[in-house]
C-alpha positions as CSV (number, residue, x, y, z in Angstrom):
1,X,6.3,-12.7,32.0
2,X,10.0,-10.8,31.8
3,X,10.7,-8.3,29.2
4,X,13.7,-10.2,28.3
5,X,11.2,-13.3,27.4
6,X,9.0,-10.8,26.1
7,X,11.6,-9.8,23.8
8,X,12.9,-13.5,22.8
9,X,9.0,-14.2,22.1
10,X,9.0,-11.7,19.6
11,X,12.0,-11.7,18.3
12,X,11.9,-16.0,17.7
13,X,8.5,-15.1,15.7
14,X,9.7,-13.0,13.7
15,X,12.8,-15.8,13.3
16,X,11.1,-18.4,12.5
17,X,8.3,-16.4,10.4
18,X,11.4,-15.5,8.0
19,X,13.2,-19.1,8.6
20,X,10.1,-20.9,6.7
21,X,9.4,-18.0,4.6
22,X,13.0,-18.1,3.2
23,X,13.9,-21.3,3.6
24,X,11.7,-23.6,3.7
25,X,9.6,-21.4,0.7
26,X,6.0,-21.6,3.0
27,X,3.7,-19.7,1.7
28,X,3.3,-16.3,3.9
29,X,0.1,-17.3,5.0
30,X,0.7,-20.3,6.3
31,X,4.2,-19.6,7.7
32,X,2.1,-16.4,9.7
33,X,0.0,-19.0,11.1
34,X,2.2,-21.2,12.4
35,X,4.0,-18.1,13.8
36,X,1.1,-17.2,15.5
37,X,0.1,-20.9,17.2
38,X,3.8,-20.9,18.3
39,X,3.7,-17.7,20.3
40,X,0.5,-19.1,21.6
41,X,1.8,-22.3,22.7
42,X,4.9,-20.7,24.5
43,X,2.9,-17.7,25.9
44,X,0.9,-20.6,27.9
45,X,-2.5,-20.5,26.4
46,X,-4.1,-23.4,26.6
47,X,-4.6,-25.1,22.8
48,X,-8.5,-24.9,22.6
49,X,-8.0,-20.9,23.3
50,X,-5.3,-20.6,20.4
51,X,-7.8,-22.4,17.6
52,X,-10.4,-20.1,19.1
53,X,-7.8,-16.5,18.6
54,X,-7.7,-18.0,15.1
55,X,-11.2,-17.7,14.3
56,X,-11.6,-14.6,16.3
57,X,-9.0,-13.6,14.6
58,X,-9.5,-14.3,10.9
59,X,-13.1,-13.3,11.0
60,X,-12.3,-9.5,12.6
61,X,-10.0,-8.8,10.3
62,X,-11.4,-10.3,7.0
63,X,-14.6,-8.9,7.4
64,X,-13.5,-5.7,6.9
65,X,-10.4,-6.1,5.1
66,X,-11.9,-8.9,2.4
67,X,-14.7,-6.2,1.2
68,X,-12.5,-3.4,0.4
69,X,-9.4,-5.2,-1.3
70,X,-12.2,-7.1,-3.5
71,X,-14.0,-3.8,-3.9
72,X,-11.0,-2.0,-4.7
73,X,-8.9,-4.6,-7.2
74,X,-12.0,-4.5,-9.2
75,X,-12.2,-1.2,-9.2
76,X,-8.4,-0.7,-10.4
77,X,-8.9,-3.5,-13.0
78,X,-11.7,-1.5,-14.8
79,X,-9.8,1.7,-15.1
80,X,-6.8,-0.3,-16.2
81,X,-8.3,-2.3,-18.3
82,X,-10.5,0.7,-20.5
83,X,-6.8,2.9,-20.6
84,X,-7.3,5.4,-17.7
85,X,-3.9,4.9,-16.4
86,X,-2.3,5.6,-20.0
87,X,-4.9,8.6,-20.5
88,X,-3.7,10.1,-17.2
89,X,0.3,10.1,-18.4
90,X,-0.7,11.2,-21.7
91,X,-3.2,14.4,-20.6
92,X,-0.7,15.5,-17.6
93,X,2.5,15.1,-20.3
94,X,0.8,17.7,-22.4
95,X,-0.4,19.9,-19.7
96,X,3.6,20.0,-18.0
97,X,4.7,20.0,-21.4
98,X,8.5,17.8,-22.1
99,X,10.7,20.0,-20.3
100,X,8.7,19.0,-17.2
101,X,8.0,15.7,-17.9
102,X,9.4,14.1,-14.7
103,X,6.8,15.6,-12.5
104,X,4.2,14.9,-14.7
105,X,5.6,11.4,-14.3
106,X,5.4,11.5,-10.9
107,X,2.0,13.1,-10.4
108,X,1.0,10.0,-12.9
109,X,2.3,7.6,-10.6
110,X,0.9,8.9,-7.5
111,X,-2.6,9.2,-9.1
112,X,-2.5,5.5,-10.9
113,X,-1.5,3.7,-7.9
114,X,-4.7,5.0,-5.9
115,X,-6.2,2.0,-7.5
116,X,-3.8,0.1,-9.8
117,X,-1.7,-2.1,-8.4
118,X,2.2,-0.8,-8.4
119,X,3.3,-3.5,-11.0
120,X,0.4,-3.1,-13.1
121,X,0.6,0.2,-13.4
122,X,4.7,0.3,-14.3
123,X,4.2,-2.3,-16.8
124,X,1.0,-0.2,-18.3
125,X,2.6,3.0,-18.5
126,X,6.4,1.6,-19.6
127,X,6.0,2.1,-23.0
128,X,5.6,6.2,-22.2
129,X,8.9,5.8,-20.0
130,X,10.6,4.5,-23.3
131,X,9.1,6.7,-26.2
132,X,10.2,9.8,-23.5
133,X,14.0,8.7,-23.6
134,X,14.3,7.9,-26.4
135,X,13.1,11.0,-28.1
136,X,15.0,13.6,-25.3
137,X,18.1,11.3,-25.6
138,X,18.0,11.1,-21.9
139,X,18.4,8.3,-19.7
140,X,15.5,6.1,-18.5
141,X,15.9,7.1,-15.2
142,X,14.9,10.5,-15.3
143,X,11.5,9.5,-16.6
144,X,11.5,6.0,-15.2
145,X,12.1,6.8,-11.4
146,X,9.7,9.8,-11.1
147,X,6.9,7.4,-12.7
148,X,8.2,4.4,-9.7
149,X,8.3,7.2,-6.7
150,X,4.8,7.9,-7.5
151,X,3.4,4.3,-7.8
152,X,5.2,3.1,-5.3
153,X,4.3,6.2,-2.5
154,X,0.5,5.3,-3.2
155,X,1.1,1.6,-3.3
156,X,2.4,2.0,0.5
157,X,0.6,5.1,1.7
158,X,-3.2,5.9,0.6
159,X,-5.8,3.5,0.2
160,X,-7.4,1.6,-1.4
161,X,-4.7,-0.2,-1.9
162,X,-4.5,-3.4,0.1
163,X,-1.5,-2.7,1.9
164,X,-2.8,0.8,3.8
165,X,-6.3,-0.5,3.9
166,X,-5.2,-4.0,6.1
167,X,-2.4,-2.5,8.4
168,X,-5.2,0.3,8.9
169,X,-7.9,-2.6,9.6
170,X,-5.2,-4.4,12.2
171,X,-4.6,-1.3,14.0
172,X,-8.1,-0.1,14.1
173,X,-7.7,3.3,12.8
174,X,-10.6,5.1,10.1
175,X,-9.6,4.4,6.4
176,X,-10.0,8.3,6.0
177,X,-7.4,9.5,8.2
178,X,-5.0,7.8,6.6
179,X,-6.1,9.0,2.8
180,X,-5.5,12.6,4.3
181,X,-2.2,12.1,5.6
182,X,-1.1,9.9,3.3
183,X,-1.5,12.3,0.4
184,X,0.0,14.7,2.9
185,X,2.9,13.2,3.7
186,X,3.2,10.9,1.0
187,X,3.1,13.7,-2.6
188,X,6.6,15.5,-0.7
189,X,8.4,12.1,-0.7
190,X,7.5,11.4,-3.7
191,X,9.1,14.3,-4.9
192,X,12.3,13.8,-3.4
193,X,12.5,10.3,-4.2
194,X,11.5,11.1,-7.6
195,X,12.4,13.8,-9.9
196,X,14.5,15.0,-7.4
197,X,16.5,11.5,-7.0
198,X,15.6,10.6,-10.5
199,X,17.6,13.8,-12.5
200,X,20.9,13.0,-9.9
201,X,20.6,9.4,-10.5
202,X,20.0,9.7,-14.2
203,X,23.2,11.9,-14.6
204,X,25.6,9.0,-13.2
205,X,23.6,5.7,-15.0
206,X,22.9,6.8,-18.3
207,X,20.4,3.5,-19.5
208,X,18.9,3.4,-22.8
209,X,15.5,2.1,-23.9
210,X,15.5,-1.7,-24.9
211,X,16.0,-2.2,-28.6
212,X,12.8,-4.3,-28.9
213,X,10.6,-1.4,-27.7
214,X,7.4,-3.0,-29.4
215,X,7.1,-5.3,-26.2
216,X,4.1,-4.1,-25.8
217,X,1.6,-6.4,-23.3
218,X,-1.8,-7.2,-25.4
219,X,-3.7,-3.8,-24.4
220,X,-7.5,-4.8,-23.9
221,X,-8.4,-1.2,-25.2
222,X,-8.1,1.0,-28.3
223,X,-4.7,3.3,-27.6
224,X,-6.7,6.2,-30.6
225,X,-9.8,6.4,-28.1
226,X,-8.9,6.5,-24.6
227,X,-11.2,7.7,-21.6
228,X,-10.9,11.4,-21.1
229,X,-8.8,12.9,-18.0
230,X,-11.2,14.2,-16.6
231,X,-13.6,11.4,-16.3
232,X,-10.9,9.2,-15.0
233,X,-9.7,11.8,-12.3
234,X,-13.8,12.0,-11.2
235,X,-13.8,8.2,-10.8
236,X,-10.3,8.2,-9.0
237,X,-11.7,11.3,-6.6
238,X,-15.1,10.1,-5.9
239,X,-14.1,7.3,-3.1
240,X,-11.4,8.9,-1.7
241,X,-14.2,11.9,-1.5
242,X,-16.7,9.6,-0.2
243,X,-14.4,8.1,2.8
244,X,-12.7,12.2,3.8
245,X,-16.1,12.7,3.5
246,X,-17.7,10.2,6.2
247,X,-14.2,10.5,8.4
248,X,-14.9,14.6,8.8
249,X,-18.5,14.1,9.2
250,X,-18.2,11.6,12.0
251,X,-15.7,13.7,13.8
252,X,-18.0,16.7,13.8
253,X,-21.1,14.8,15.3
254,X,-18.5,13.3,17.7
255,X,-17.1,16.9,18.7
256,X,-20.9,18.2,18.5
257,X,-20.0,20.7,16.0
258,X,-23.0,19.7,14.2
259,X,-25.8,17.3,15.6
260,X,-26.4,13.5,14.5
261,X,-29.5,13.6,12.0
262,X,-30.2,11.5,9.1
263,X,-28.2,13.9,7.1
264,X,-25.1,12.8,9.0
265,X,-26.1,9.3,8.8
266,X,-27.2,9.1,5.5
267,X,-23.2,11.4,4.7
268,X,-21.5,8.9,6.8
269,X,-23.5,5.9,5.4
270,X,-22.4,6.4,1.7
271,X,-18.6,7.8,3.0
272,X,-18.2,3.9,5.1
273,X,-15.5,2.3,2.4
274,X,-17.7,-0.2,1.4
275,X,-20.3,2.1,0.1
276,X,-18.3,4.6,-1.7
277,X,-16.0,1.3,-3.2
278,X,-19.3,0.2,-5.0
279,X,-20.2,3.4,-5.8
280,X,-16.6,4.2,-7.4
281,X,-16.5,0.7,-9.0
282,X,-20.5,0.6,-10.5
283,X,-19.5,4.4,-12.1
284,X,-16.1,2.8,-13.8
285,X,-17.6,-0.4,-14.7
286,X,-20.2,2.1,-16.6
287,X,-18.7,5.0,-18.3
288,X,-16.0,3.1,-18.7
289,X,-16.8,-0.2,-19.7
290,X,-20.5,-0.3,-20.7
291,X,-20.9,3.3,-22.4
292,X,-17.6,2.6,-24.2
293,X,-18.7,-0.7,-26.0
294,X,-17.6,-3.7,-23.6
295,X,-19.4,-6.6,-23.3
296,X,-21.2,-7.8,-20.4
297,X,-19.4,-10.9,-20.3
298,X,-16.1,-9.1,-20.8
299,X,-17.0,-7.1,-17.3
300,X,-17.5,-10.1,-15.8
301,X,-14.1,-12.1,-16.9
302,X,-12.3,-8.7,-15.2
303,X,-13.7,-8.7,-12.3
304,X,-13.4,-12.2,-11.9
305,X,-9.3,-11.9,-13.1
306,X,-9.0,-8.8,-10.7
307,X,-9.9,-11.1,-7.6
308,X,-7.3,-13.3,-8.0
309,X,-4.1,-11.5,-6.5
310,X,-6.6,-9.7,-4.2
311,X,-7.0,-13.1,-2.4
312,X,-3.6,-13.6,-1.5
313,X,-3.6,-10.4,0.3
314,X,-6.5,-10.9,1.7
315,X,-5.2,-14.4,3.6
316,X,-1.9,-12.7,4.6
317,X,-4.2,-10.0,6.3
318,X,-6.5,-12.6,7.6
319,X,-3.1,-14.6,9.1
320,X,-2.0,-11.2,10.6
321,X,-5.0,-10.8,11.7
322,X,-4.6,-13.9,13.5
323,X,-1.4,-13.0,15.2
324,X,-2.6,-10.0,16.6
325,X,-5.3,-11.5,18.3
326,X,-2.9,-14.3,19.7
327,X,-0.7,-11.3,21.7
328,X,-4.2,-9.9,22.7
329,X,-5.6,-13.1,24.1
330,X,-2.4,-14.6,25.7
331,X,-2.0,-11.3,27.7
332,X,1.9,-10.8,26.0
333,X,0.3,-7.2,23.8
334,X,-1.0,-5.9,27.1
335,X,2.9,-6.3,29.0
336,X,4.7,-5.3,26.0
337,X,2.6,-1.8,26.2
338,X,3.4,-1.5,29.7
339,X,7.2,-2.3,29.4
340,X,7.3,0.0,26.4
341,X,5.6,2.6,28.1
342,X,8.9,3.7,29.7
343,X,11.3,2.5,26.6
344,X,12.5,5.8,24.9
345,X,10.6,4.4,21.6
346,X,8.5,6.1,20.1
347,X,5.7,3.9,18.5
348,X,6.0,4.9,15.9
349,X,9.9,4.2,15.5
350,X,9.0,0.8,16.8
351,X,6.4,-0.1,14.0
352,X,9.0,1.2,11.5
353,X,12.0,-1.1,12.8
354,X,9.8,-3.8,12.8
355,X,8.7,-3.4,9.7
356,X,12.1,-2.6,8.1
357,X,13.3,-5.6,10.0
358,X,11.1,-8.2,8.2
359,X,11.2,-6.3,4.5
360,X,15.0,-6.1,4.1
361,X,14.7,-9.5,5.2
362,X,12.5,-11.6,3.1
363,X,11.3,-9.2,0.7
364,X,7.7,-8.9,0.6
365,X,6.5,-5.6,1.4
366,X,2.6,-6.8,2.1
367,X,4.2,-9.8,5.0
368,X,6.3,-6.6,6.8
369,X,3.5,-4.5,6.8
370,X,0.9,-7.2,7.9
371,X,3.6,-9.3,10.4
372,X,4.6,-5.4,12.4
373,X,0.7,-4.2,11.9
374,X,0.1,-7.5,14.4
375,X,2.9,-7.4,16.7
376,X,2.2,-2.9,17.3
377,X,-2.0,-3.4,17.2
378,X,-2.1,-5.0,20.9
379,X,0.8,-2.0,22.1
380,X,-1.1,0.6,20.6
381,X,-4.4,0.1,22.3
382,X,-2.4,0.7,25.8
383,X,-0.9,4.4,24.9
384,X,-4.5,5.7,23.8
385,X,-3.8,7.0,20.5
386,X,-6.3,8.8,18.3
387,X,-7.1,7.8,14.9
388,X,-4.3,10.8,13.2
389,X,-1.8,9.5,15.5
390,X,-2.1,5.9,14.9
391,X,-3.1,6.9,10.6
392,X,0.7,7.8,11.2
393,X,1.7,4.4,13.1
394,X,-0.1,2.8,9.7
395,X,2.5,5.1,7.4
396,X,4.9,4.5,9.6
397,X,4.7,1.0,8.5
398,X,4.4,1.3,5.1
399,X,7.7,3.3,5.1
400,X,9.4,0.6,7.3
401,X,8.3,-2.2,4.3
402,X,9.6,-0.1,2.0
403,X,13.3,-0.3,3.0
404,X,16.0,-1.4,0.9
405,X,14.5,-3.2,-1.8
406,X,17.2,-6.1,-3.5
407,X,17.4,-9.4,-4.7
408,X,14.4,-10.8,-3.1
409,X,11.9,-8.6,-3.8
410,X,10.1,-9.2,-6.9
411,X,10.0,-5.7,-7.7
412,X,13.4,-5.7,-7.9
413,X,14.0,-8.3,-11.0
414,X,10.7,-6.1,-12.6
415,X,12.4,-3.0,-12.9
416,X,15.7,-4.4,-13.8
417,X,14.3,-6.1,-16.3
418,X,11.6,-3.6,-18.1
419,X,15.2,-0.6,-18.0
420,X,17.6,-3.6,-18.9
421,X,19.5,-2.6,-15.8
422,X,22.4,-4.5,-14.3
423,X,21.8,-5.9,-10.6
424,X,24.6,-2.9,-9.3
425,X,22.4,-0.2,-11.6
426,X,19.2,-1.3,-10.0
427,X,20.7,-1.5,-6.6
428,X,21.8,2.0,-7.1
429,X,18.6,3.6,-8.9
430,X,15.8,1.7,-7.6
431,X,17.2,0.6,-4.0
432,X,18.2,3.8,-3.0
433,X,14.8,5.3,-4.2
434,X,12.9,2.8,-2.1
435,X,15.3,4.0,0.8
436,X,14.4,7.1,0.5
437,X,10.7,7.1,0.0
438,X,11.3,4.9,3.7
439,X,13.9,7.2,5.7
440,X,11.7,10.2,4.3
441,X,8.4,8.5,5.1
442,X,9.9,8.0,9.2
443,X,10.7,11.5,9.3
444,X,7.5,12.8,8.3
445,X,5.6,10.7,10.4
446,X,7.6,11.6,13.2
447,X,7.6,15.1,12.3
448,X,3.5,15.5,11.7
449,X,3.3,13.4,14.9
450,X,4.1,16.2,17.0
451,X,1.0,18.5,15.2
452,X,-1.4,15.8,16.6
């Protein structure tokens, strides 16, 4: 195979990926298959190996991937649903006081969307955005972008969210590598894209809080008795703890800083994601569902409603999954590593194109991350990363899908709607802040990727 067919392979994916995404209105997960039989079929492979690639392929990643996303959106929908996302913006508004509110907006943000979802968390803490403009007189953005920088850093960048936890899974790379950098990386651009962005944007759009401010969403807890901070930053920590934990503890024994015992296994046992997931989930759905008065069947009904968004993300992974095994079996991931080994590309530059290339195109951040996650995996395993280097492929990806946010991304219409923005306001609040958080987030990763 020629680079240039190498290239019109994967740039006619890609094309025809967005064709029946876009127009046709396929759902991702289908339109990822078909994407991934049709490189098959015109890399050569004979058809019995491509339904075999999809097997091989849905099975390696959804083993992994299924676990934690289910783990993990049960785990946010406890903490959402007993208030600990509301008692998080409330604690750290009194602690940095009103002057400072914007970063204790932001810090909210980043901490929510550890393992709230970034749409349920802006809708949940809304009502704070409004009560804070109105009563400085300010405009919604200087509350209301700090509180979106935050969520939507996390949402892209640290785990357990499904995003970072499925590009992670594609590329092969420990989840705990990319919780460190992640928070690393990821609390600086926050910052710029948030207070900092926020207070310039807020001077030029001055937008009011809606008139009917009472539209309030039917709260399944008691807003007079909500969980205390501290509990609900224990419960946050404890996984991400768990999997630093388990990464460090592995690397050591690997090193032979310390020897393998059953101390190390027993440290790396409970740190694996699935075992500090049920840990972190069996310690919310206590404290803060039983010992707080909810019913047993109540538990139930949210962690059955929690698993319903989690299992479309976790058949887009599975279809990405499929795609990267399709470049791996045909042979076509093995020649685009070698080709690219003398390109002037970075890989990580290449994973952020790509994944920029696909966002700004169809919208969905998840398809970007999980359709350039497949096409990099098969390159990746050619240059020999290590697991920092390719944590920063992963947030290199998540920056990519973050690009240039507009018409049709959902959470687009969402924030327009909840600040009663105009399409040009939220092009020029909102856009531009997902911009940044992506030009920022390509930076970093290509600065830090000279440290390691």
């Amino acid at each position: 195979m020629t680079t240039p067919f190498l290239i019109f392979i994967v740039v006619s994916a890609v094309a025809i990926l967005l064709f029946m995404v876009l127009k046709l209105k396929i759902s991702a997960f289908i339109s990822l298959l078909i994407t991934a039989i049709y490189v098959g079929i015109i890399a050569g492979m004979p058809l019995n190996n491509i339904t075999k690639a999809i097997q091989d392929g849905m099975a390696g990643t959804l083993g992994f991937v299924a676990t934690v996303v289910g783990l993990g959106a049960i785990f946010g929908q406890m903490l959402e649903s007993s208030g600990g996302a509301e008692s998080l913006a409330h604690y750290l508004l009194k602690k940095f006081g009103t002057d400072r509110a914007s970063w204790a907006m932001v810090v909210t943000g980043f901490i929510v969307a550890i393992p709230v979802f970034l749409d349920v968390g802006f809708i949940i803490l809304v009502p704070i955005i409004y009560a804070l403009a109105r009563d400085s007189k300010r405009s919604l953005l200087y509350y209301g972008i700090p509180l979106l920088a935050g969520l939507a850093v996390t949402h892209s960048f640290i785990p357990p969210t499904p995003g970072p936890v499925a590009v992670a899974n594609i590329i092969d790379v420990q989840l705990g590598w990319v919780i460190l950098l992640g928070v690393i990386i990821g609390f600086p651009i926050a910052i710029i894209a948030g207070p900092v962005w926020g207070k310039y944007i807020s001077n030029k759009i001055y937008i009011e809080p809606p008139t009917e401010f009472n539209l309030q969403q039917n709260k399944e807890y008691d807003e007079n008795n909500l969980p205390p901070f501290k509990l609900i930053a224990v419960i946050i920590a404890v996984p991400l703890f768990l999997i630093l934990v388990n990464t460090f503890t592995g690397l050591a024994v690997d090193k032979e800083a310390i020897q393998q015992s059953i101390w190390t296994d027993i440290l790396e046992f409970i740190g694996h994601p699935f075992s500090a997931l049920i840990i972190a989930t069996l310690l919310a759905s206590y404290f803060l569902c039983v010992k707080r008065g909810m019913g047993k069947q109540k538990i139930l009904d949210l962690s059955t409603k929690a698993l319903g968004p989690a299992g479309i993300i976790i058949l887009i992974t599975g279809a990405g999954g499929v795609l990267k095994q399709i470049l791996v079996d045909s042979g076509i991931g093995k020649i685009m590593a070698e080709s690219m080994a003398g390109s002037a590309l970075p890989p990580i530059l290449l994973a952020w194109l790509l994944a920029a290339v696909v966002r700004v195109t169809q919208g969905s951040a998840t398809v970007a991350m999980i359709t350039a996650a497949g096409i990099i995996a098969p390159v990746l395993s050619e240059f020999g990363l290590n697991d920092p280097q390719r944590a920063l492929v992963v947030l290199a990806i998540a920056s990519g899908a973050t690009l240039l946010s507009h018409v049709n991304d959902s959470g687009f219409w969402l924030v327009g709607k909840y600040f009663g923005m105009t399409e040009k306001q939220t092009l020029q609040s909102w856009t531009v802040m997902e911009s940044i958080i992506a030009v920022c987030g390509l930076a970093f990763t290509l600065l830090a990727s000279l440290f390691f």
